[in-house]
C-alpha positions in Angstrom: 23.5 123.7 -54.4 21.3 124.9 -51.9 17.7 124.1 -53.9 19.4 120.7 -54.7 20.0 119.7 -51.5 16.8 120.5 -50.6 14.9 118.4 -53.5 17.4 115.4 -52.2 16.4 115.9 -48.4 12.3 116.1 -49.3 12.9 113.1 -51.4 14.6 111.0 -49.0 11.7 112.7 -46.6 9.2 111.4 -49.0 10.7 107.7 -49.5 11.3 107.2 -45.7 7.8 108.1 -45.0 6.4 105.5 -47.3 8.6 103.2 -46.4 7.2 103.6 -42.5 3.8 103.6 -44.1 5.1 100.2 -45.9 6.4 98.6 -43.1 4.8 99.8 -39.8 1.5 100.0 -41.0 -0.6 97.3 -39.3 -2.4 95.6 -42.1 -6.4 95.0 -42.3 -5.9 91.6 -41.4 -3.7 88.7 -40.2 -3.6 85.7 -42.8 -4.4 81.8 -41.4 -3.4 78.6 -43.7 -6.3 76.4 -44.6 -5.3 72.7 -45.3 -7.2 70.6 -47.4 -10.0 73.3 -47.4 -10.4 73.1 -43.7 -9.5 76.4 -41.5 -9.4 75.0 -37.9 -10.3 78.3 -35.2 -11.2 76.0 -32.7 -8.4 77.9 -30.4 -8.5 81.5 -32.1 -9.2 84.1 -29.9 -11.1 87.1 -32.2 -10.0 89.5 -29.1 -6.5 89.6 -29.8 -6.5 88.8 -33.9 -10.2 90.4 -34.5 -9.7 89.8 -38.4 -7.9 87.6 -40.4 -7.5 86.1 -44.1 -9.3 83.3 -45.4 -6.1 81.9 -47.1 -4.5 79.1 -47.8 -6.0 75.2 -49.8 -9.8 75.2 -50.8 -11.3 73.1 -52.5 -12.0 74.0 -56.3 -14.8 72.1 -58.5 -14.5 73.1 -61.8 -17.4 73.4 -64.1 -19.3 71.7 -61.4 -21.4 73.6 -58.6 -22.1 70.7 -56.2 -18.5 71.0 -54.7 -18.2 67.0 -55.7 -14.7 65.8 -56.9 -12.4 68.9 -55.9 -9.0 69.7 -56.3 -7.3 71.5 -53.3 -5.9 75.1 -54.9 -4.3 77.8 -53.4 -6.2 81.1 -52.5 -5.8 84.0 -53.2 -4.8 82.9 -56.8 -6.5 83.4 -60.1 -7.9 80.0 -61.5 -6.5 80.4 -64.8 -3.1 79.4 -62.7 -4.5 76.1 -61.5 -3.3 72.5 -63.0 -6.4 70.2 -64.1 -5.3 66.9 -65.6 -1.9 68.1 -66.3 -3.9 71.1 -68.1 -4.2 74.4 -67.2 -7.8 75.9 -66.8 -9.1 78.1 -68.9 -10.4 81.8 -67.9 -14.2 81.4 -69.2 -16.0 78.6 -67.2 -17.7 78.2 -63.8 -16.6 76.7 -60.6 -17.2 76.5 -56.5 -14.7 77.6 -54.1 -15.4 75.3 -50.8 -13.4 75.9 -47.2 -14.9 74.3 -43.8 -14.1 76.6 -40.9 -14.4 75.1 -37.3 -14.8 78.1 -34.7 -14.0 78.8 -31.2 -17.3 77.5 -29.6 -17.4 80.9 -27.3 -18.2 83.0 -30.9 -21.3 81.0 -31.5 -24.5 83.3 -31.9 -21.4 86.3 -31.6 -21.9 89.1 -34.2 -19.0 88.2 -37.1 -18.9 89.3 -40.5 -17.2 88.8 -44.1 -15.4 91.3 -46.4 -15.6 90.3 -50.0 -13.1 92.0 -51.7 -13.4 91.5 -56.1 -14.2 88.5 -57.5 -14.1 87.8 -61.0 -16.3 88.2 -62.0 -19.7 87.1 -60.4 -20.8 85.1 -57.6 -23.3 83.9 -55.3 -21.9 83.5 -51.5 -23.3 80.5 -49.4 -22.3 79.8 -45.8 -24.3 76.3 -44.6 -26.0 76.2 -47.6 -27.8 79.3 -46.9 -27.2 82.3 -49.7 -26.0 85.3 -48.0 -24.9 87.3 -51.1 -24.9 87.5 -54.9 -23.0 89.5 -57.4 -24.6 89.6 -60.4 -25.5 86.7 -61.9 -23.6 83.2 -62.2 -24.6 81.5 -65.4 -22.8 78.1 -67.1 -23.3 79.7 -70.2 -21.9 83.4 -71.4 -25.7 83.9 -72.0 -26.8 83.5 -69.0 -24.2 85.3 -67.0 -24.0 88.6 -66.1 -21.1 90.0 -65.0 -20.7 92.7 -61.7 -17.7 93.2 -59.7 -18.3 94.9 -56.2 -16.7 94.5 -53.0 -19.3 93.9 -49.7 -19.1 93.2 -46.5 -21.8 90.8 -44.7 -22.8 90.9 -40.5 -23.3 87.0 -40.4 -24.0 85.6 -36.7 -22.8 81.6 -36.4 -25.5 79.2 -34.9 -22.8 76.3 -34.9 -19.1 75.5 -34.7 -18.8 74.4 -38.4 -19.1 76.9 -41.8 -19.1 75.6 -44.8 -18.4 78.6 -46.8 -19.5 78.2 -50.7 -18.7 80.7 -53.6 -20.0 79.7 -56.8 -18.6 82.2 -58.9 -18.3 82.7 -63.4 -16.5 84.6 -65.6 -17.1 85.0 -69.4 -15.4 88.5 -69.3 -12.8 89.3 -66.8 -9.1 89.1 -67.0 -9.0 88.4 -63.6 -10.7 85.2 -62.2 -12.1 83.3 -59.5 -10.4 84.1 -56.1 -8.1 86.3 -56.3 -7.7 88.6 -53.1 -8.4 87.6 -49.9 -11.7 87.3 -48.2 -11.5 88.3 -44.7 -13.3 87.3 -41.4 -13.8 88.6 -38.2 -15.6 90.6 -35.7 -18.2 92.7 -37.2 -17.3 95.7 -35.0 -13.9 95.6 -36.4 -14.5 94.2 -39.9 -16.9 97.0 -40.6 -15.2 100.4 -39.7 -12.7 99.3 -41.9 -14.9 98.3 -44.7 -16.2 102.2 -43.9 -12.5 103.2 -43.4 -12.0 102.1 -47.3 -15.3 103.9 -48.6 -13.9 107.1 -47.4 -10.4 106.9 -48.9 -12.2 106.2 -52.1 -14.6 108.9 -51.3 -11.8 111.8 -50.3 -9.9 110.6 -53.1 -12.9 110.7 -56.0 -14.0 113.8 -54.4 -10.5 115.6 -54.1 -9.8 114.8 -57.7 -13.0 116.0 -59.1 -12.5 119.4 -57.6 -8.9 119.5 -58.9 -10.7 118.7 -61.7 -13.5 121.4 -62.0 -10.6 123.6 -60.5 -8.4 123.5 -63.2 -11.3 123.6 -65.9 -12.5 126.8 -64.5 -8.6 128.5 -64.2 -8.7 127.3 -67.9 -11.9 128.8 -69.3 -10.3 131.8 -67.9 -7.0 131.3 -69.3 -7.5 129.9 -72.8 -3.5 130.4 -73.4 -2.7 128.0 -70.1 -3.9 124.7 -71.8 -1.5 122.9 -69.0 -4.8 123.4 -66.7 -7.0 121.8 -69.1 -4.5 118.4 -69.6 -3.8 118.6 -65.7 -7.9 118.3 -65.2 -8.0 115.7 -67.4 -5.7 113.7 -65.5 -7.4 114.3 -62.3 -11.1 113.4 -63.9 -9.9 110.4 -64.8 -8.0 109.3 -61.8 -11.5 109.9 -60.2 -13.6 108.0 -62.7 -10.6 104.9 -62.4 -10.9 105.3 -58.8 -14.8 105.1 -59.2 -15.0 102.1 -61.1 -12.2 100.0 -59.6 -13.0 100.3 -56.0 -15.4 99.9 -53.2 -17.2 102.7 -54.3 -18.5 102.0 -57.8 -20.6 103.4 -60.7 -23.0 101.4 -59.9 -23.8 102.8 -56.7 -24.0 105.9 -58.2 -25.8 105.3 -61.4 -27.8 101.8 -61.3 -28.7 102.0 -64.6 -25.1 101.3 -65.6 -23.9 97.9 -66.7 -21.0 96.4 -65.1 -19.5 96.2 -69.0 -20.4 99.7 -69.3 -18.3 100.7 -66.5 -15.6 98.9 -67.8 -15.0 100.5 -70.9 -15.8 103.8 -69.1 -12.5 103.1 -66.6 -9.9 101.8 -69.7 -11.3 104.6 -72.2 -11.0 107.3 -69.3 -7.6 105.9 -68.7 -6.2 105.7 -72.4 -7.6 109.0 -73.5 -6.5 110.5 -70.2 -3.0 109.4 -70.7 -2.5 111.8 -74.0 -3.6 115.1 -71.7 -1.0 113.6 -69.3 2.0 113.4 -71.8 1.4 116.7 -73.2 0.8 118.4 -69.4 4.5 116.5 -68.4 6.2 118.3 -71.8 4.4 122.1 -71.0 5.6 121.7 -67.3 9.3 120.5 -68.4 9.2 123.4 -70.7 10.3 120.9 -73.6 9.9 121.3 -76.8 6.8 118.4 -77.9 8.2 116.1 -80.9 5.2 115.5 -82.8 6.6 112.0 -84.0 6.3 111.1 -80.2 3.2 112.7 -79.9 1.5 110.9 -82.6 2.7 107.4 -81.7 1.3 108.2 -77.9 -2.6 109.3 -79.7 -2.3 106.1 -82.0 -1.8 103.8 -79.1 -4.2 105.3 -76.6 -7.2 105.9 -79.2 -6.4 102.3 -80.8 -6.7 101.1 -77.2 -9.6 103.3 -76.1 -11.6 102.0 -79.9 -10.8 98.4 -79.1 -12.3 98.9 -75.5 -15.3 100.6 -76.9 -15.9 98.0 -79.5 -14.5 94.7 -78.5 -16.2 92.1 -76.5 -14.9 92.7 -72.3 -13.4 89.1 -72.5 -10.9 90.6 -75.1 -10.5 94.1 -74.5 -9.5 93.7 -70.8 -6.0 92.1 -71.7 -5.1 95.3 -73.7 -4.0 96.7 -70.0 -0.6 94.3 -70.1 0.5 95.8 -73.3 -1.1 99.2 -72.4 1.1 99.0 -69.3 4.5 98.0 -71.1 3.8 100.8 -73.4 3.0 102.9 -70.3 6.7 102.4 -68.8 8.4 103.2 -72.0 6.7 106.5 -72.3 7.4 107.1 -68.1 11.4 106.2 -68.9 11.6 108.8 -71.6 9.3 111.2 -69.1 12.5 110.7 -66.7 15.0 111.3 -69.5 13.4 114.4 -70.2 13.1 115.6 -66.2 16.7 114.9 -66.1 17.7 117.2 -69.0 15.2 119.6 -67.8 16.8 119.9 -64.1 20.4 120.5 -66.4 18.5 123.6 -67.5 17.7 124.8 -64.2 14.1 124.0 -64.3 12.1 124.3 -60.9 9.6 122.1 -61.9 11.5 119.3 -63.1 13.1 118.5 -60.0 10.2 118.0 -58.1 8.9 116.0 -61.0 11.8 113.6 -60.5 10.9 113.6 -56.6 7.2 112.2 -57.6 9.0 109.8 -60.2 10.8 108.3 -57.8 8.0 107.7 -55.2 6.3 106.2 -58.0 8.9 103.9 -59.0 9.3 103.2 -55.2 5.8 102.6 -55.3 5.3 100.3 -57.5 8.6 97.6 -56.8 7.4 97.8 -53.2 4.0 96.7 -54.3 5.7 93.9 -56.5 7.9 92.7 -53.8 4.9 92.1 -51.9 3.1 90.6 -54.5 5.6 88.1 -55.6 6.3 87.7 -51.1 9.7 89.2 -51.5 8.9 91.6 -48.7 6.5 91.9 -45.7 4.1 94.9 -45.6 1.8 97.1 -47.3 0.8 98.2 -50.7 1.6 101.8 -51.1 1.4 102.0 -55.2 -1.7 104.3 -54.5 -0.4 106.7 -51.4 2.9 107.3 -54.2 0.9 108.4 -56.7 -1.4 110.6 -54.5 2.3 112.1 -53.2 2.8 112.6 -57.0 -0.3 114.1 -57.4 0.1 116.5 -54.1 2.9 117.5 -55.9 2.0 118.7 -58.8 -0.9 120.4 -57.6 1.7 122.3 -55.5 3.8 123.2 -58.8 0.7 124.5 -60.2 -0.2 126.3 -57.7 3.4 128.0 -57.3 2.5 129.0 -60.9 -0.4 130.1 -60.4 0.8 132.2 -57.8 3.7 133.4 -59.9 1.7 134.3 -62.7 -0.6 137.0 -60.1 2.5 138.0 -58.7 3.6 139.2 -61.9 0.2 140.6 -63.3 0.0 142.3 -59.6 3.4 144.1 -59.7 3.2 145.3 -63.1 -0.4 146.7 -61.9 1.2 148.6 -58.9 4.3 149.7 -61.1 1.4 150.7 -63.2 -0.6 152.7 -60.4 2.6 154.1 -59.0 3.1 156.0 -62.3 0.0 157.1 -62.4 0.1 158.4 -58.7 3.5 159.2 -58.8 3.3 163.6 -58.4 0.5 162.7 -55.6 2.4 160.5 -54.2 5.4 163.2 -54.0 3.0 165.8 -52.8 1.5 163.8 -50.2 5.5 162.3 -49.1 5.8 166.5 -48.7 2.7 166.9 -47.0 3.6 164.1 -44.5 7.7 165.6 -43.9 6.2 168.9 -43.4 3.2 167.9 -40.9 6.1 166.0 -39.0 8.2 168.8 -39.2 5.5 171.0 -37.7 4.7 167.9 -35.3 8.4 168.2 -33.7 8.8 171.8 -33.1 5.3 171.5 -31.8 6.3 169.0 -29.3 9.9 171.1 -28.9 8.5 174.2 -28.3 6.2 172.5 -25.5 9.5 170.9 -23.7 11.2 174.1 -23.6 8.0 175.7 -22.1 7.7 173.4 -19.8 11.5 173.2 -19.3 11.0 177.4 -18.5 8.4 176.8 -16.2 10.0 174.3 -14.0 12.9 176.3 -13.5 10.8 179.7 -13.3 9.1 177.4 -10.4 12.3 176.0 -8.6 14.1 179.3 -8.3 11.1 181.0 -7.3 11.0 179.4 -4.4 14.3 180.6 -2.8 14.4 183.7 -4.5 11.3 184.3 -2.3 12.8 183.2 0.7 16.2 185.4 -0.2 13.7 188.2 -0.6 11.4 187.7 2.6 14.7 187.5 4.6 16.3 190.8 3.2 12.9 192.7 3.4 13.2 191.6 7.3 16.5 193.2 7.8 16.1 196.1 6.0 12.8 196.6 7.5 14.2 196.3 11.4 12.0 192.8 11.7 14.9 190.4 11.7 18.3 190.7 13.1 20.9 191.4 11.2 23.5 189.0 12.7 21.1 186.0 13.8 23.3 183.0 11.9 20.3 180.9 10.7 18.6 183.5 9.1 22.2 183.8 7.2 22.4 179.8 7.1 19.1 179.5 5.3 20.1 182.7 3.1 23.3 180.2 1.9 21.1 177.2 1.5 19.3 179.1 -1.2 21.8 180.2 -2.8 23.5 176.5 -3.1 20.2 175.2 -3.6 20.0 177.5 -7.1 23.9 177.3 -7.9 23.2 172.8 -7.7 20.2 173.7 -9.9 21.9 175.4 -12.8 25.3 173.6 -12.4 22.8 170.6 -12.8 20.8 171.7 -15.7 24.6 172.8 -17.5 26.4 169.2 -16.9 22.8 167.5 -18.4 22.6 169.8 -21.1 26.3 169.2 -22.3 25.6 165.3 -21.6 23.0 165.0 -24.0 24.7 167.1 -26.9 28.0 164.7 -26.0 29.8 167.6 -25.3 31.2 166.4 -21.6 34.3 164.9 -22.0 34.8 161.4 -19.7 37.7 160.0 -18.4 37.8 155.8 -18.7 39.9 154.1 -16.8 40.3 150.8 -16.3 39.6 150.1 -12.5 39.3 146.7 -10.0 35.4 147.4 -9.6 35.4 145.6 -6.1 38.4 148.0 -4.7 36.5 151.0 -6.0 33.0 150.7 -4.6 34.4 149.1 -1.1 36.5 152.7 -1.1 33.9 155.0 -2.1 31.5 153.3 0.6 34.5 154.0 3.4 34.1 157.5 2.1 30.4 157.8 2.6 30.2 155.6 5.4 30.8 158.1 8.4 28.7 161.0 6.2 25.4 158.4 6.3 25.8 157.3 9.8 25.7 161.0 10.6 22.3 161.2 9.2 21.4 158.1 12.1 21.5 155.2 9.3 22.7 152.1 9.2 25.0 151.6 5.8 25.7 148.1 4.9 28.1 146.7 2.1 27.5 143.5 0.7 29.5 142.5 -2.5 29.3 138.7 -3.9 32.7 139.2 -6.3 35.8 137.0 -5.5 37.9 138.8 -3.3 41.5 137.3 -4.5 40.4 137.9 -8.2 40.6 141.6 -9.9 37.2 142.4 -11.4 39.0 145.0 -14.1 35.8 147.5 -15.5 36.7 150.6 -18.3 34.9 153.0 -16.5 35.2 157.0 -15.3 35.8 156.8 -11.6 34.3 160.6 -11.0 31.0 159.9 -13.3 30.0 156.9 -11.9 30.9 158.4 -8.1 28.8 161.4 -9.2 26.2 158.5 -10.3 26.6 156.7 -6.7 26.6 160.2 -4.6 23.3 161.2 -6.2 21.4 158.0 -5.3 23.0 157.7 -2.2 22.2 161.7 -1.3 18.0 160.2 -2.6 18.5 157.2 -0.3 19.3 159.6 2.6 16.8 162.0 2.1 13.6 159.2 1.9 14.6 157.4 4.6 13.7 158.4 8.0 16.5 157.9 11.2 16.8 154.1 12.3 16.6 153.3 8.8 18.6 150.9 6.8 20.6 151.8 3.3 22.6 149.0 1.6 25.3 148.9 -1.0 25.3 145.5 -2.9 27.5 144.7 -5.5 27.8 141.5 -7.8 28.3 140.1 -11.1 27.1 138.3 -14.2 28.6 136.3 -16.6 29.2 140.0 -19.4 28.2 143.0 -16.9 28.7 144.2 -13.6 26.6 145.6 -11.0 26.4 147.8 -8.1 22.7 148.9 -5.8 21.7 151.3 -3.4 19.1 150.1 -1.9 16.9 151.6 1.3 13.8 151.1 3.3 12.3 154.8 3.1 9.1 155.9 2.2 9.4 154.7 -1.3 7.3 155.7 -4.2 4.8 153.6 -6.6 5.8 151.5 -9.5 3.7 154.0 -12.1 6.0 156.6 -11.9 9.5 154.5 -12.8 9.1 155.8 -17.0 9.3 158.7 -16.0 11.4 158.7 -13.2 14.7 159.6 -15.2 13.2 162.4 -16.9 14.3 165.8 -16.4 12.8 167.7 -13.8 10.1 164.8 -12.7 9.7 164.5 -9.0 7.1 161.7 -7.5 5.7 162.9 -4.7 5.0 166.5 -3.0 7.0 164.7 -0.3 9.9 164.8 -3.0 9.5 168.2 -3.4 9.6 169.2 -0.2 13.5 167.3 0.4 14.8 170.0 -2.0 15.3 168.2 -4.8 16.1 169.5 -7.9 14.9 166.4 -10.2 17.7 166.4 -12.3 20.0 164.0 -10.5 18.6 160.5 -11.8 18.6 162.2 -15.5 22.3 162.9 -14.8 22.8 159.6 -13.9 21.2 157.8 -17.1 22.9 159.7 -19.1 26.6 159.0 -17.5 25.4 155.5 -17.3 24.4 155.4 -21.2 28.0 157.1 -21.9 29.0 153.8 -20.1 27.3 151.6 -22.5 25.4 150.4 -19.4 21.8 150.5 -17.5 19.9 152.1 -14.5 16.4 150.5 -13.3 14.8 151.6 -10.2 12.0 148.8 -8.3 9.9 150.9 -5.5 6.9 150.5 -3.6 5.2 152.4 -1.4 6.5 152.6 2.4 8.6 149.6 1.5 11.7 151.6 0.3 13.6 151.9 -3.4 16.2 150.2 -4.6 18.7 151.7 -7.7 20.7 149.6 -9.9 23.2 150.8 -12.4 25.0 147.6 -14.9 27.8 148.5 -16.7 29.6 146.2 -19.2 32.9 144.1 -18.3 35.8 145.4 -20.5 34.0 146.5 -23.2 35.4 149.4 -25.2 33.2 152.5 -24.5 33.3 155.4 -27.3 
């Protein structure tokens, strides 16, 4: 359900974009209404409208190149659709299109220009008499006529108001006659990027589908067994070659020696044989079985179509596209019918399949509606079928990708059998140098763990044994109280160290057993800084509580009350030891939307901001000043790890002479194992 409504939400994607495309899409020009083959300008500003379409009723001289007796006939139009004498006229003849535009005085000696889009199906382009432009070459006879079918643009600069714009034009060939796009006018600095804007649609096109083309060749020289690569080049080559022969950019251009009839049959042969690679890429893709009944009427009707093109005069050939194109649909129904039975059976492909079929079909009614002026905006036949194309390139390339995917994994299944007792032995290696790695690096903590306390009680065992070795040696009184004061310092000093280093120890193997309690956080730290209060003023400090919680609201935390006033008493007793007398140390408390929080912050000698990862280490001090404060360096490691118990955080923020400040978070009524 899931792929599905994705396929339905990229086509939707797809259809809305083309219809933007459709609809917002400023077209190349605006159209103006001749009447009675004048176009009057005389008030047209080329500024705000720089091109427009030379539409509307021109006069039409059939079978007569002097312009004398015309009829007035609607352009664009094909003249085949025109009414002379009650009697339609006939494809093959001669005949001059005549329109008389009057222009805006201010664009006289102003650089303008023409687009000539296809006319069928040669033609010599006058303006004021004066030949600006000829396409092949217009004969009154199929002798001596000779057929070409380009589209130009012309830089023509006006010397006067008035144009009399003359196309005599012939066709002895062509299914399509006379006039029958529009020609456009207008400012040559507008009129000729888009003429260059159209050459490189054609060119990224031809080129894009040529190396699809060459692309898919290659992957099938490589892959004999894949003959879906070799149909889905063929497709592309002739889209290309079509494309090349149909629009702006032309065989001719690229190969002068080519006749315009040769070109023709090139495009419709290209395009018949091309279809039968197409009809059996669209049954490998489907993964449907080919009936070979089906398949033989497709390769009757394309190489009957592709003989009669490559034998049969142009003027007859040419119409085989109208039943070509019936026969075309009939084949792209039963394509659908098949896509439809092939998403049943879960095919990948097949949906997206349907997702180009229907920009296609979108495509094409949209262009129809415009055709027949059931609908404003532009044709988007072409950008449908490049979507179509986009996405079957993608769906090969998913296969392709597929297919190495497979061929790769069976290649490192393959390798990891082979390697497989290495493999094991070098897993062991790996374990064992790890192994090694970790008693390496526990062995150097327990040294180091040695050392420090080897160091720490070295220090007042010295000081125990300087003072005895003074009383027993007559040197020192034996009653004087402060040698007996300093005596019981070091002993404390020593009994807070190895009470310290127990309670850690038993901490980190979760052996210490905590007492939770669930407790109105704002009561508890306003009592516990009562407690402290008269013990810090002592010390000639200044002890400030600030706390931001609502006061007639109970601010219930699960917490232990002793841990976290062991956590408080140890960064209050740091506090008071780095700050010097007149100093300032503040409580804050406050709260956040899940945690709570309580500071002690002071404006002591501080330390620098490189030595806060280590700072909660056991053991680490920062400073020889540190030292000095007999400190055993085990308090702030105490205090993470009653502060983890808690589910909750401690971060110190320090700088140099500017003081520390310590904050521990712990969660709001969150159950704590």
């Amino acid at each position: 359900m899931k792929k599905r409504g994705t396929y339905i939400s990229v086509t939707l994607g797809l259809l809305l974009l083309l219809f933007l495309y459709s609809q917002f899409t400023q077209p190349t020009h605006i159209s103006f209404k001749a009447q009675q083959g004048v176009l009057d300008l005389q008030t047209h500003s080329f500024e705000t409208t720089p091109i427009i379409g030379l539409d509307g009723e021109w006069a039409f001289s059939w079978k007569d190149f002097s312009g004398q007796s015309p009829i007035y006939v609607d352009v664009p139009n094909e003249w085949n659709n025109y009414k002379l004498n009650d009697r339609s006229v006939p494809p093959n003849g001669y005949a001059n299109y005549r329109l008389i535009m009057k222009l805006n005085p201010e664009y006289v000696g102003k650089r303008l220009g023409f687009y000539l889009p296809e006319i069928g199906s040669s033609y010599i382009f006058k303006v004021n008499g004066e030949t600006l432009y000829k396409n092949g070459v217009v004969g009154t006879t199929k002798e001596d006529y000779v057929p070409a079918n380009r589209p130009s643009f012309i830089a023509y600069q006006p010397d006067q108001e008035v144009l009399q714009i003359d196309i005599l034009t012939s066709n002895y060939m062509f299914y399509h006659t006379g006039l029958w796009q529009t020609i456009e006018f207008g400012k040559e600095t507008v009129l000729l990027p888009q003429y260059s804007l159209r050459l490189m649609k054609e060119s990224f096109i031809i080129g894009g589908m040529l190396i699809l083309a060459i692309y898919h060749i290659v992957f099938y020289m490589k892959r004999r067994n894949d003959l879906s690569s070799l149909y889905f080049s063929l497709v592309c080559l002739a889209i290309a070659v079509r494309t090349a022969s149909t629009g702006t950019i032309q065989f001719d251009l690229l190969f002068p020696f080519l006749s315009w009839t040769t070109i023709l049959r090139i495009e419709h042969v290209s395009t018949f044989l091309a279809f039968i690679a197409w009809y059996k890429y669209f049954h490998s893709m489907l993964h449907q079985p080919l009936k070979q009944s089906y398949l033989k009427i497709v390769i009757f009707v394309c190489v009957t179509s592709a003989c009669m093109s490559l034998f049969l005069p142009s003027s007859i050939f040419t119409y085989t596209k109208l039943p070509f194109a019936f026969f075309v649909l009939c084949v792209f129904i039963y394509m659908t019918i098949l896509s439809v039975r092939s998403v049943r059976q879960g095919v990948t492909e097949a949906y997206w399949n349907l997702v180009g079929l229907a920009l296609i079909v979108y495509g094409v009614l949209n262009d129809i509606l415009i055709r027949l002026d059931l609908l404003d905006g532009m044709y988007i036949a072409p950008m449908s079928v490049l979507f179509f194309m986009i996405i079957h390139v993608a769906l090969n390339a998913a296969k392709y990708a597929r297919s190495y995917a497979i061929a790769e994994r069976l290649s490192n299944q393959l390798n990891i059998l082979n390697k497989q007792l290495e493999k094991k032995v070098q897993e062991r290696t790996v374990k064992l140098e790890k192994a090694y790695q970790e008693l390496e690096e526990v062995e150097d903590a327990r040294t180091h763990l040695i050392s420090t306390i080897s160091h720490d009680l070295s220090s007042p065992l010295s000081v125990l044994k300087m003072i005895a070795k003074g009383m027993l040696d007559g040197i020192l009184p034996l009653g004087e109280r402060k040698y007996i004061d300093n005596l019981y310092k070091q002993v404390g000093f020593m009994e807070k160290l190895l009470a310290d280093l127990k309670q850690l120890v038993l901490m980190e193997e979760k052996q210490l057993s905590f007492k939770f309690q669930h407790i109105d956080f704002e009561e508890y730290m306003y009592k516990l800084f009562q407690s402290y209060e008269t013990k810090i003023k002592a010390e000639q400090l200044t002890f400030v509580y600030h706390s931001s919680l609502e006061k007639d609201k109970r601010h219930e935390v699960l917490l232990d009350p002793i841990r976290i006033e062991q956590i408080f008493s140890n960064l209050l007793s740091n506090a008071v030891k780095f700050t010097p007398p007149g100093g300032i140390v503040k409580m804050l408390v406050w709260r956040d939307e899940d945690t709570i929080s309580f500071q002690v912050k002071d404006n002591g000698i501080g330390f620098s901001e490189e030595h806060i990862e280590k700072l909660f280490e056991r053991m680490y001090r920062t400073t020889p000043v540190r030292i000095e404060k007999n400190s055993t360096g085990l308090g702030l490691a105490i205090a993470k790890e009653i502060t983890k118990a808690h589910k909750g955080t401690i971060t110190a923020h320090s700088q140099p002479q500017k003081g520390a400040k310590f904050t521990v978070t712990l969660p709001i009524k969150k159950t704590v194992q």
